[in-house]
Structure formats: structure tokens, C-alpha cells
C-alpha positions in Angstrom: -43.3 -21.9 -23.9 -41.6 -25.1 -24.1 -39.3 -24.0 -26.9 -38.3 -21.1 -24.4 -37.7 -23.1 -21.8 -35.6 -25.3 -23.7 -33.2 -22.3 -25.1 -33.2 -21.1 -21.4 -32.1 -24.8 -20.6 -29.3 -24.5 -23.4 -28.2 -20.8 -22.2 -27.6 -22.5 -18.8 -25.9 -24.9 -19.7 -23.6 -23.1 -21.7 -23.1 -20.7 -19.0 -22.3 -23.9 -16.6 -19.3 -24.9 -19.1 -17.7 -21.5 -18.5 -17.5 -23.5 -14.4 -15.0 -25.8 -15.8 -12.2 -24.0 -14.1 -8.8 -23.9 -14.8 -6.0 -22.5 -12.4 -5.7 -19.5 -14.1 -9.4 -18.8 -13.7 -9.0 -18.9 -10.0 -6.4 -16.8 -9.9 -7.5 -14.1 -12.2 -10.6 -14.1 -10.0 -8.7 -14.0 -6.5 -6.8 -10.9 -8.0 -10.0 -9.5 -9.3 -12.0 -9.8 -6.2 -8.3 -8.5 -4.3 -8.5 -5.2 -6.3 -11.8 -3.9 -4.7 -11.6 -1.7 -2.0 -14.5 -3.3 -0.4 -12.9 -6.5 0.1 -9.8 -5.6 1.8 -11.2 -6.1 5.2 -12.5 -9.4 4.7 -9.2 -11.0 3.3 -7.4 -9.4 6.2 -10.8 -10.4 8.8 -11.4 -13.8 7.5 -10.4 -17.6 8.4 -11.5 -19.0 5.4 -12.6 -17.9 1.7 -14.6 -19.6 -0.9 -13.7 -18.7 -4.7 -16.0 -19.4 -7.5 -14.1 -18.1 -10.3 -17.6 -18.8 -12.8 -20.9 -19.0 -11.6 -23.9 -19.3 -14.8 -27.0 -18.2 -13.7 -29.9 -18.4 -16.2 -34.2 -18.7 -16.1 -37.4 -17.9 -17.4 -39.7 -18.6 -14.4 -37.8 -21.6 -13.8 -34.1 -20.6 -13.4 -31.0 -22.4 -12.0 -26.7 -21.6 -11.3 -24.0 -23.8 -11.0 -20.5 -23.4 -10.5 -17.5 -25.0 -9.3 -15.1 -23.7 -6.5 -12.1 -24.1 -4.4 -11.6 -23.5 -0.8 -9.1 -21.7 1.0 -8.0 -21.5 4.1 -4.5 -19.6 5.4 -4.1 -19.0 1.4 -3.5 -22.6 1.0 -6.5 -24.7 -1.3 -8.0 -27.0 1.3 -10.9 -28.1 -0.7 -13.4 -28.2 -3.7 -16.7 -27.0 -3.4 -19.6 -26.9 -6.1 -22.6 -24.5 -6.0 -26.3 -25.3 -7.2 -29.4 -23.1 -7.3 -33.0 -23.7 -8.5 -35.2 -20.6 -8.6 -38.6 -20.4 -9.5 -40.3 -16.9 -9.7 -40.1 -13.5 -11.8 -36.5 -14.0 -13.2 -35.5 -13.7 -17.0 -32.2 -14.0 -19.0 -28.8 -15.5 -18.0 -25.6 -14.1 -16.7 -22.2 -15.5 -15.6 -20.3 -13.9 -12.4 -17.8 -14.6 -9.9 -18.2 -15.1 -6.2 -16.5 -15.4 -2.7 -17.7 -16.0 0.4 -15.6 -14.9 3.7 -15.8 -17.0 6.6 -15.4 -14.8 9.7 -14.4 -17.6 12.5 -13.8 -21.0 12.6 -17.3 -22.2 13.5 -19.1 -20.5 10.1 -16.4 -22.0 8.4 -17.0 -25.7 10.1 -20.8 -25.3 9.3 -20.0 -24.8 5.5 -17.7 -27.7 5.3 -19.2 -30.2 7.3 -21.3 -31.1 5.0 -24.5 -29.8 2.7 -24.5 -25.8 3.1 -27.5 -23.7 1.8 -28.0 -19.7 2.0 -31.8 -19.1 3.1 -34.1 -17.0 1.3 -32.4 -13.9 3.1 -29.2 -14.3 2.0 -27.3 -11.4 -0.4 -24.8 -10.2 -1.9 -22.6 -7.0 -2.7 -22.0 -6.3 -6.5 -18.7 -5.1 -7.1 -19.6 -3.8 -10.7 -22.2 -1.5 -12.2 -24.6 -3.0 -13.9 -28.3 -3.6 -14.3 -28.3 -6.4 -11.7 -29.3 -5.2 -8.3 -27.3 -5.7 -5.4 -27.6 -5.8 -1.8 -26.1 -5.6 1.7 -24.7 -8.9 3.2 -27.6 -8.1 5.5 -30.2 -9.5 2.6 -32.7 -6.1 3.1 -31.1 -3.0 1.4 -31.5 -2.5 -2.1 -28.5 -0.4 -4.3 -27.0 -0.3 -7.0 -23.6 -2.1 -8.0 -20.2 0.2 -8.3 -17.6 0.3 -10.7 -15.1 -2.1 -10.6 -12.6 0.6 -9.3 -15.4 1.9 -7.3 -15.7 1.7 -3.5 -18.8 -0.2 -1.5 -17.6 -0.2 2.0 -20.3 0.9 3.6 -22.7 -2.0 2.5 -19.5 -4.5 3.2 -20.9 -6.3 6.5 -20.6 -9.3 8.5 -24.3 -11.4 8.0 -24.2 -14.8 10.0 -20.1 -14.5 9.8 -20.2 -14.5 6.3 -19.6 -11.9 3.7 -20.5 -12.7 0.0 -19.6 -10.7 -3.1 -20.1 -10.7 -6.6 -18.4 -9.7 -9.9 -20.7 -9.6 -12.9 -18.5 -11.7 -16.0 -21.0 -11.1 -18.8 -25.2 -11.6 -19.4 -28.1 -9.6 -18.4 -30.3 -11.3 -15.7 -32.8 -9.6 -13.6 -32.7 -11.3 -10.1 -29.2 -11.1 -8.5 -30.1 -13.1 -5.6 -27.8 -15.7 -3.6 -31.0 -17.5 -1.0 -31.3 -20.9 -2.0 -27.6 -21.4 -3.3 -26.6 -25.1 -1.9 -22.6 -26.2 -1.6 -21.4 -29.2 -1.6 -18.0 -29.5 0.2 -15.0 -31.8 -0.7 -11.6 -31.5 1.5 -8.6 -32.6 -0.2 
């Protein structure tokens, strides 16, 4: 068990050197995420977007994700943000996605930068890809399957606390596509 745990360990870690972002990272993920259909609303609707162009995500029981993000606000980069999760429960394997989280009005997007942000246990996402993740409504209680990258998911696109969060599997097979428990760490430029 320890030997597993320690390959786990490894696999995360690797995953976590794919967060060293470069410009280009962030804005091949921008235009990725720009492409769906499902988040055309939310670049027109929002104040503010977070961009994590990598995200590793790996466990066996034990599980954890980091990544490392930027800020926008008005298009222009107003800040850094990093992202940490620990996880313990049924979870196995490791995968590596991007994410972006909408901020609907100014006070969400205050909350999230003032200081130590965490999504609760309730807290979702929508998958923008098909895969053998699950996904779920910003809404954290309806279960469904990801769509295609040129695929549509409009109607499971909401507003949950004046956020919207989606997903884009990179790569990795991971069963638990959960967001609850994911704590940022905000630094303004």
C-alpha cells in the first residue's frame, strides 16, 4: 500500500509540473475554453474570469490537485492565483485538465480575491469533453455525461453562487471529477 501511495505521490507530482505555465498555455486554454458553445454567455455575462490553463489531479484514497492561474478582469491579467485540493475518499488514478471560473458581479469576484477562497463540498463543474469523468451542473446535484469538445452543454451552463466553473479534460483517467474542497490563493499584481 505504501509503494502505491508513493507512485500515486509521483503521478501527482508530475501532473503538478504540467502547472508551470507559460503564456502560451494560457492562451491556448482561453481559446479552448472560447470555442465551446457553452461558454459564450459567461465571457459576454461575466466581470471577472479565472484561467487555469493545467490543473493535475491524482489519488488513491488520499488524492490531491494543484495548479497555477491567472486572473482576469476586463481581458486585462490583474492577478495570479494558485489552486490546491486534498481529497480523501473513493478516488483512483490521475488526470490533468483545464479550468475557468466566471465571476458574475463584482461582489463574487471581491470574495475570491480578498483573500483564501474554497469551493464547499457542493461545488461542480461542467465538462466540456467526453470522457469517462462525470460531470455536473454548476448547481453541484445533477449528474451527466461530458460533450464533445465541439459539442454543446448549454442547458447545464448555470449561475451557482455567481460563479460558473468549467472543465476541459487534458489527458489521464481519474474517477472523481469533483471541484468541493478546491482552495485559491489570490495574488493582485
Amino acid at each position: 500500500m505504501k509503494r502505491l501511495l508513493v507512485v500515486v505521490l509521483g503521478a501527482l507530482l508530475s501532473l503538478s509540473a504540467l502547472a508551470a505555465n507559460k503564456d502560451e498555455d494560457f492562451a491556448l486554454a482561453l481559446a479552448n475554453f472560447k470555442e465551446q458553445p457553452a461558454t459564450a454567455p459567461f465571457f459576454e455575462q461575466s466581470v471577472a474570469y479565472a484561467l487555469f490553463p493545467t490543473i493535475g489531479k491524482g489519488g488513491i484514497g488520499i488524492g490531491g490537485a494543484f495548479g497555477k492561474g491567472r486572473v482576469y478582469k476586463g481581458g486585462m491579467h490583474v492577478g495570479d492565483v494558485k489552486m490546491g485540493q486534498v481529497s480523501v475518499g473513493f478516488q483512483l488514478g490521475g488526470q490533468a485538465f483545464s479550468e475557468i471560473i466566471f465571476f458574475k458581479n463584482e461582489d463574487v469576484f471581491q470574495d475570491f480575491t480578498d483573500g483564501n477562497f474554497e469551493f464547499g463540498a457542493d461545488a461542480s463543474a461542467v465538462a466540456l469533453t467526453a470522457s469517462a469523468q462525470a460531470s455536473a451542473s454548476t448547481k453541484g446535484a445533477t449528474a451527466s455525461a461530458g460533450t464533445s469538445a465541439g459539442g454543446s452543454k448549454e442547458s447545464a451552463a448555470e449561475w451557482y453562487r455567481g460563479m460558473a466553473v468549467f472543465t476541459i479534460a487534458k489527458g489521464g483517467l481519474m474517477y472523481q471529477a469533483t471541484i468541493g474542497g478546491q482552495a485559491f490563493d489570490y495574488t493582485p499584481l
